[in-house]
N, CA, C and O of each residue as an XYZ file, in Angstrom:
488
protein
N       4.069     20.918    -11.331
C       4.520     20.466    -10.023
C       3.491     19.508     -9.429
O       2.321     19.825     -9.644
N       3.702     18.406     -8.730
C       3.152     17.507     -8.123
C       3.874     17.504     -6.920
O       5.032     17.693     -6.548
N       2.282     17.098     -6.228
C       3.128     16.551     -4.695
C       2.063     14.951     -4.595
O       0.948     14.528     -4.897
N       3.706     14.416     -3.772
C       2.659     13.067     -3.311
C       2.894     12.972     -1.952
O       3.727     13.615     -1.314
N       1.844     11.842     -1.393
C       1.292     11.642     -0.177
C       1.613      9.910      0.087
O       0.617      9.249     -0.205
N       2.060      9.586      0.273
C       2.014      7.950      0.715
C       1.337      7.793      2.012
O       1.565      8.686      2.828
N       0.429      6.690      2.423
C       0.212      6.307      3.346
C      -0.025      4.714      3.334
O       0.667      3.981      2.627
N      -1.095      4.211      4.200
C      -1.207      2.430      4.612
C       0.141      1.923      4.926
O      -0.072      0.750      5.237
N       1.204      2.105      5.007
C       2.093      1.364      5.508
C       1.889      1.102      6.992
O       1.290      2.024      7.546
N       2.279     -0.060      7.900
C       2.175     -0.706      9.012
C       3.022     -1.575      9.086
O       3.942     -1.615      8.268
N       2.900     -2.489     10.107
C       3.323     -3.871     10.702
C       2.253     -5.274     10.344
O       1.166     -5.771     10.639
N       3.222     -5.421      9.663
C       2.095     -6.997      9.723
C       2.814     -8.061      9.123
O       3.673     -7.966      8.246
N       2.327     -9.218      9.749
C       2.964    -10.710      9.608
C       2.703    -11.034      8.410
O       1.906    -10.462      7.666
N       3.441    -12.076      8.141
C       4.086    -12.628      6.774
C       2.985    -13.423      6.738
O       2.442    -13.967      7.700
N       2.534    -13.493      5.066
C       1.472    -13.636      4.755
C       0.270    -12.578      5.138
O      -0.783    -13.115      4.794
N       0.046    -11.444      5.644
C      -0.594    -10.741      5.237
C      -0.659     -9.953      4.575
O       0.421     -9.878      3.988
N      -1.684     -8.816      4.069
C      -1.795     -7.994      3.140
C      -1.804     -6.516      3.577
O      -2.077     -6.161      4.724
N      -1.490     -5.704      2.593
C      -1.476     -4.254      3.105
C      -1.596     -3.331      1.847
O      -1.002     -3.570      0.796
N      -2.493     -2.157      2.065
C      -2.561     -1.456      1.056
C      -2.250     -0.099      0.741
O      -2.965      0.836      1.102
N      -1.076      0.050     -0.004
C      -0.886      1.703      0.189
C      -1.649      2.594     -0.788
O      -2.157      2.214     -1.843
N      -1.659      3.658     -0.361
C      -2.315      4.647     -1.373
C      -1.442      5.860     -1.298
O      -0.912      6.187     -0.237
N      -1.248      6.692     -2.675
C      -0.568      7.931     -2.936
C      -1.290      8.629     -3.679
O      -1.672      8.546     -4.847
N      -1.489      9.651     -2.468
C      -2.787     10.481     -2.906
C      -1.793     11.951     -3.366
O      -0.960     12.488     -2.636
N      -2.278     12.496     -5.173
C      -1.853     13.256     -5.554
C      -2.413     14.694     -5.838
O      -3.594     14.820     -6.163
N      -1.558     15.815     -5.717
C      -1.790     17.367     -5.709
C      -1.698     17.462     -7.285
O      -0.953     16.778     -7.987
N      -2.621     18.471     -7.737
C      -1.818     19.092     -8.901
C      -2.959     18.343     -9.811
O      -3.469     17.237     -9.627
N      -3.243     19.489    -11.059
C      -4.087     18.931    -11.870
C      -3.970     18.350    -13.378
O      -4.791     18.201    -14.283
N      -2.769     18.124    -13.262
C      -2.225     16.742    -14.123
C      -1.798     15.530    -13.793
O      -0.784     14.929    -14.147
N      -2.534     15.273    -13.190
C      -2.274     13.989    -12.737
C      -2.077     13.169    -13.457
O      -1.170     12.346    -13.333
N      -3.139     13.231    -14.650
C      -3.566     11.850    -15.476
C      -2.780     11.806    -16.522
O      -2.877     10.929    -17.380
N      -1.951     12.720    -16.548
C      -0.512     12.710    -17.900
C       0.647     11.993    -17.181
O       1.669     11.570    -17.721
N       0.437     11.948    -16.333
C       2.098     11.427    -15.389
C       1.802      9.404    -15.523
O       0.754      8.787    -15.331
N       3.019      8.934    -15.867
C       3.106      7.343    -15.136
C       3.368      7.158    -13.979
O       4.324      7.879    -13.695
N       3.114      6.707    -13.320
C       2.940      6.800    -11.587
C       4.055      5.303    -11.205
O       3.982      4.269    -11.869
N       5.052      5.492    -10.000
C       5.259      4.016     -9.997
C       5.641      4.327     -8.061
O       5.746      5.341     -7.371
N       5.747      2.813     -7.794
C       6.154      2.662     -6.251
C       7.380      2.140     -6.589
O       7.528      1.486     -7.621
N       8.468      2.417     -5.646
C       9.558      1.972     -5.317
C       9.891      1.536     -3.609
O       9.373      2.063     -2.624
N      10.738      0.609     -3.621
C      11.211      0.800     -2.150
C      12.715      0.387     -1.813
O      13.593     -0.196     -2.449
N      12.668      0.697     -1.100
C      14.561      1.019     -0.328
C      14.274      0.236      1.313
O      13.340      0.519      2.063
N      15.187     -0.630      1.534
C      15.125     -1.410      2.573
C      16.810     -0.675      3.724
O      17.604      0.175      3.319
N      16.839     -1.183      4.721
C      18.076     -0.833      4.985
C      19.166     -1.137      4.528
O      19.320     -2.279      4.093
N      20.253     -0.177      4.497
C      21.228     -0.700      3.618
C      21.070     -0.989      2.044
O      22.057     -1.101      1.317
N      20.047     -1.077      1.682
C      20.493     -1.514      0.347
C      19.806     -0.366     -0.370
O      19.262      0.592      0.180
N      19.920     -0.623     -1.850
C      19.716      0.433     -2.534
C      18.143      0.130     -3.365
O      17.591     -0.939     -3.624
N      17.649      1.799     -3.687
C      16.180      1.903     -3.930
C      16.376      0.952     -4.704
O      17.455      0.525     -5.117
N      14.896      0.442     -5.013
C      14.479     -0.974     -6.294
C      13.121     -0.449     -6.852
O      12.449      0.500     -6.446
N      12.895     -1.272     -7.845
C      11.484     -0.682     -8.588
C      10.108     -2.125     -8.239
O      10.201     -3.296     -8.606
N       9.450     -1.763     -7.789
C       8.191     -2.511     -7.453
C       7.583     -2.211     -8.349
O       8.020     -2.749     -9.367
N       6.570     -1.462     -8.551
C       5.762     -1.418     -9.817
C       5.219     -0.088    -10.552
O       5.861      0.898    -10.188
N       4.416      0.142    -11.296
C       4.550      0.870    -12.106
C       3.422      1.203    -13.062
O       3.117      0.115    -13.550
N       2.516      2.293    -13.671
C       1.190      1.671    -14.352
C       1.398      3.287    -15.305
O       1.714      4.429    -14.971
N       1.004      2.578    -16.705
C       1.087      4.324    -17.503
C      -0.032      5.131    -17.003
O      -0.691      4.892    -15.991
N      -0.173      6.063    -17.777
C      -1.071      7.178    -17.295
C      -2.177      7.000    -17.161
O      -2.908      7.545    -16.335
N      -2.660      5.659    -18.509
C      -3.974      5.819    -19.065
C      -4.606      4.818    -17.314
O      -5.609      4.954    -16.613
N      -3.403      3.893    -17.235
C      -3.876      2.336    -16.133
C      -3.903      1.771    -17.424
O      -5.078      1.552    -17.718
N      -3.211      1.470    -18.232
C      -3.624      0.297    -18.963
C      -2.856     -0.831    -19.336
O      -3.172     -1.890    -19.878
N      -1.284     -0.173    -18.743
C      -0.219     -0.949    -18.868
C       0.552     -1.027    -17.752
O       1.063      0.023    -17.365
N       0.768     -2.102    -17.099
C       1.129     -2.339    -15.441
C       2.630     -2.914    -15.773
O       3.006     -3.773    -16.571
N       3.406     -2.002    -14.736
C       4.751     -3.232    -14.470
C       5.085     -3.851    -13.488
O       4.562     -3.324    -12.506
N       5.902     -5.005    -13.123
C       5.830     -5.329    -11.718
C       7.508     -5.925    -11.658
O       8.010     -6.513    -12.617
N       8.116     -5.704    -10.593
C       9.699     -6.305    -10.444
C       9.419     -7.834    -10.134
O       8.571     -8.085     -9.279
N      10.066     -8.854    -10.763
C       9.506    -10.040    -10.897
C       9.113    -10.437     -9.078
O       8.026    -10.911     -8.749
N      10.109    -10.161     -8.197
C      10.022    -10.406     -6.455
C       8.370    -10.313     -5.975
O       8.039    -10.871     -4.929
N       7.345     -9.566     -6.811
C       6.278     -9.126     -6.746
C       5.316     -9.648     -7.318
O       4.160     -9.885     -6.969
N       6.060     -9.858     -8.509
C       4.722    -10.256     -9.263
C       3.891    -11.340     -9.003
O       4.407    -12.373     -8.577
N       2.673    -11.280     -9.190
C       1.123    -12.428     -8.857
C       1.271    -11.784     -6.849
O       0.498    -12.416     -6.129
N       1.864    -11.036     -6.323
C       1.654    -10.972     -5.230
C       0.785     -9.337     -5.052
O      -0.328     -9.135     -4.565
N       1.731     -8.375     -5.620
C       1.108     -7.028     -5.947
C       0.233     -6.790     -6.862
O      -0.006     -7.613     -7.746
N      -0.291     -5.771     -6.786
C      -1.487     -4.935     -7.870
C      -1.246     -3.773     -7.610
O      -1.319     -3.292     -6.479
N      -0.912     -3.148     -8.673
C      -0.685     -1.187     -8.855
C      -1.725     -1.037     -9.541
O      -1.671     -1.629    -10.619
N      -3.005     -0.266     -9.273
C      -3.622      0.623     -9.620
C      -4.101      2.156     -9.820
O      -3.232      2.907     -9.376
N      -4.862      2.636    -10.184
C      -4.889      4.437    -10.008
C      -6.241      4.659    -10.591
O      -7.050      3.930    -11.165
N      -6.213      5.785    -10.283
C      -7.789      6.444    -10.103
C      -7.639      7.816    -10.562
O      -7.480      8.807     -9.849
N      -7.685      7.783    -11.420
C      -7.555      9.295    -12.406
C      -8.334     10.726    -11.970
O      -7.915     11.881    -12.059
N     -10.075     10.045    -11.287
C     -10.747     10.946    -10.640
C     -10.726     11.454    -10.167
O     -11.157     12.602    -10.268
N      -9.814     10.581     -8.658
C      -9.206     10.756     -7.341
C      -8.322     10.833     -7.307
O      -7.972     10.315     -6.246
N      -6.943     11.438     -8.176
C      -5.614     11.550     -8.238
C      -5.169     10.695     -7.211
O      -4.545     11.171     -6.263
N      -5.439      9.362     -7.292
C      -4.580      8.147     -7.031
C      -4.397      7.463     -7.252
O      -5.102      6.991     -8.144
N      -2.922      6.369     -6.554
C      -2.715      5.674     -7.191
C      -2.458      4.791     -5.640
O      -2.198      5.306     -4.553
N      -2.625      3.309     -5.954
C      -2.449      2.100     -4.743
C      -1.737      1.170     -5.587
O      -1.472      0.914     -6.761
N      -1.472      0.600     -3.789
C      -0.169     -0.402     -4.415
C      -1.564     -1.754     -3.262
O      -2.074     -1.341     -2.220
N      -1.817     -2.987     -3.728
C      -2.071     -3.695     -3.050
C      -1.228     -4.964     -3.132
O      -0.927     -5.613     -4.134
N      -0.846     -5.216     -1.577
C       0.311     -6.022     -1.603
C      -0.295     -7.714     -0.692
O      -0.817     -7.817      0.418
N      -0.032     -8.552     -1.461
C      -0.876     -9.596     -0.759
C       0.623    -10.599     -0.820
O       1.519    -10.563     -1.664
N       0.484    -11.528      0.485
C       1.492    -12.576      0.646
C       2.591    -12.078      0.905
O       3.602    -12.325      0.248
N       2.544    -11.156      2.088
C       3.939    -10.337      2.436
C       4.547    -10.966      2.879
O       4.066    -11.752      3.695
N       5.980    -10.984      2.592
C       7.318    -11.583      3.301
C       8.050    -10.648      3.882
O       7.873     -9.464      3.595
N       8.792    -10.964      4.602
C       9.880    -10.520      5.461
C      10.520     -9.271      4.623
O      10.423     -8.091      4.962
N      11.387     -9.904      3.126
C      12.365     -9.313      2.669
C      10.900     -8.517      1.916
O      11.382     -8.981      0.883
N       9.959     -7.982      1.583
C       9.451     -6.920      1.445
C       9.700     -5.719      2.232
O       9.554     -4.630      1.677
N      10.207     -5.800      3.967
C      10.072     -4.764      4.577
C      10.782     -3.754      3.835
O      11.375     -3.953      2.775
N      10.681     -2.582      4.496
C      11.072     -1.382      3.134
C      10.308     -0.203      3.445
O       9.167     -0.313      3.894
N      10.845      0.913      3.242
C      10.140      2.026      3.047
C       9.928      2.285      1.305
O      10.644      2.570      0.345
N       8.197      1.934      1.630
C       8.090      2.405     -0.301
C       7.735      3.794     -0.281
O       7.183      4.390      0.644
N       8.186      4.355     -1.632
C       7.726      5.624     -2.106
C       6.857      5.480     -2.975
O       6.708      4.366     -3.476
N       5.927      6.751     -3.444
C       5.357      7.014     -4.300
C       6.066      7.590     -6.077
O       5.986      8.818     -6.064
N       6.419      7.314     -6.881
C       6.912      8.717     -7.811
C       5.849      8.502     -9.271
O       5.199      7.534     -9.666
N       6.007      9.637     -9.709
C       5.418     10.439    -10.799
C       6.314     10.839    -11.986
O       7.292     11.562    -11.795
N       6.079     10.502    -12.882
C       6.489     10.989    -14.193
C       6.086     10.908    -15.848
O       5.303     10.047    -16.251
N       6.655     11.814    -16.675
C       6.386     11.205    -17.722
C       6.447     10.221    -18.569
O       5.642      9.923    -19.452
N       7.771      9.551    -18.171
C       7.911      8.156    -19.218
C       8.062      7.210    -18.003
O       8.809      7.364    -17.037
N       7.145      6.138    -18.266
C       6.823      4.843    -17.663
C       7.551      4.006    -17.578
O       8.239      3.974    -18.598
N       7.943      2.882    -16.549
C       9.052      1.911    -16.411
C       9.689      1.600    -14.903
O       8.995      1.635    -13.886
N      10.938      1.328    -14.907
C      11.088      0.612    -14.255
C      12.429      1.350    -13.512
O      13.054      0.712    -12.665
N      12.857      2.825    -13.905
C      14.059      2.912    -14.309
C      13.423      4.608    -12.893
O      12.450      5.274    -13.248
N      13.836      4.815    -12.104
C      13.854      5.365    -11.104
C      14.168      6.866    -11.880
O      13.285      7.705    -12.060
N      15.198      6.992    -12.185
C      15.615      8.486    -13.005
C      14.681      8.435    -13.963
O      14.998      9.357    -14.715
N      13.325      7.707    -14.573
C      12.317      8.517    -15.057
C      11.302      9.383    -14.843
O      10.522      9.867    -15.664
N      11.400      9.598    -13.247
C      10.375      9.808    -12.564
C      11.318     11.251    -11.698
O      12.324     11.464    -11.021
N       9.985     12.032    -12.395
C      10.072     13.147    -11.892
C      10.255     13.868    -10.039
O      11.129     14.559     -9.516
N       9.029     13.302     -9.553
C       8.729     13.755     -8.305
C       8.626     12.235     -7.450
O       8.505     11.056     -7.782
N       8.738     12.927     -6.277
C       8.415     11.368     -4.907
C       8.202     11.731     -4.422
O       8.512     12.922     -4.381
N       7.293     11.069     -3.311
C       6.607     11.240     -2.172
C       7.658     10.862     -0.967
O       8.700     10.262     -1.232
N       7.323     11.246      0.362
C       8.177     11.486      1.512
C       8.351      9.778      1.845
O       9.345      9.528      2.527
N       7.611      8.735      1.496
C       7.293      7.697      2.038
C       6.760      6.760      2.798
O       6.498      7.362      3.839
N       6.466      5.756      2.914
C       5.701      5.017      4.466
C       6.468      3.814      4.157
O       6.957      3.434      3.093
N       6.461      3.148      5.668
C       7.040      2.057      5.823
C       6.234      1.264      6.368
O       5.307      1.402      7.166
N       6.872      0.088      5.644
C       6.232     -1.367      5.809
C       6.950     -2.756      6.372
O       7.677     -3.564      5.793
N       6.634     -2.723      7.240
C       7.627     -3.861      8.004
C       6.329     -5.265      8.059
O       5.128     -5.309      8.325
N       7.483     -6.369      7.607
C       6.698     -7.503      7.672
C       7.800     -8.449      8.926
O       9.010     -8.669      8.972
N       6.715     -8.783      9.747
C       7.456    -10.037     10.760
C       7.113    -11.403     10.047
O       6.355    -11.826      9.175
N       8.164    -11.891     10.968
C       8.122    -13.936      9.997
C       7.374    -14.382     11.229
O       7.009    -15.553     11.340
């Protein structure tokens, strides 16, 4: 069993940066692939990014990529999302999730975190 924690979500203007962190329970951490997702209003969850267990293999939904960085910290059972060059259509409540097989694909992932939201103004 895992639990996650999301936090850093805020308000902030387009073109700035923001950094979340999902801080994890449970002492397997470092077997799980960890990924962020987010769900905007109305529309349906999407996959942002994604990193295997070891950190050695990163994914990113192309809308993101060269803008985000998913990292994790095996020590510190965490994992961050750093998000640079925020736009508008980023706003979203992202989650945290956890699982065993890595990707992109939402039903691989075991557990999620409650969420934080991130609103970007233009």
């Amino acid at each position: 069993q895992v639990q996650l924690v999301e936090s850093g979500g805020g308000l902030v203007q387009a073109g700035g940066s923001l950094r979340l962190s999902c801080a994890a329970s449970g002492r397997r951490f470092s077997y799980y692939a960890m990924g962020w997702f987010r769900q905007a209003p109305g529309k349906e969850r999407e996959f942002v990014a994604a990193i295997s267990w070891s950190g050695s293999r990163t994914y990113y939904a192309d809308s993101v990529k060269g803008r985000f960085t998913i990292s994790r910290d095996n020590t510190k059972n965490t994992v961050n999302l750093q998000m640079n060059s925020l736009k508008p259509e980023d706003t979203a409540v992202y989650y945290c999730a956890a699982g065993y097989r890595e990707g992109d694909y939402g039903g691989s992932y075991d557990y999620w975190g409650q969420g934080t939201q991130v609103t970007v103004s233009s």
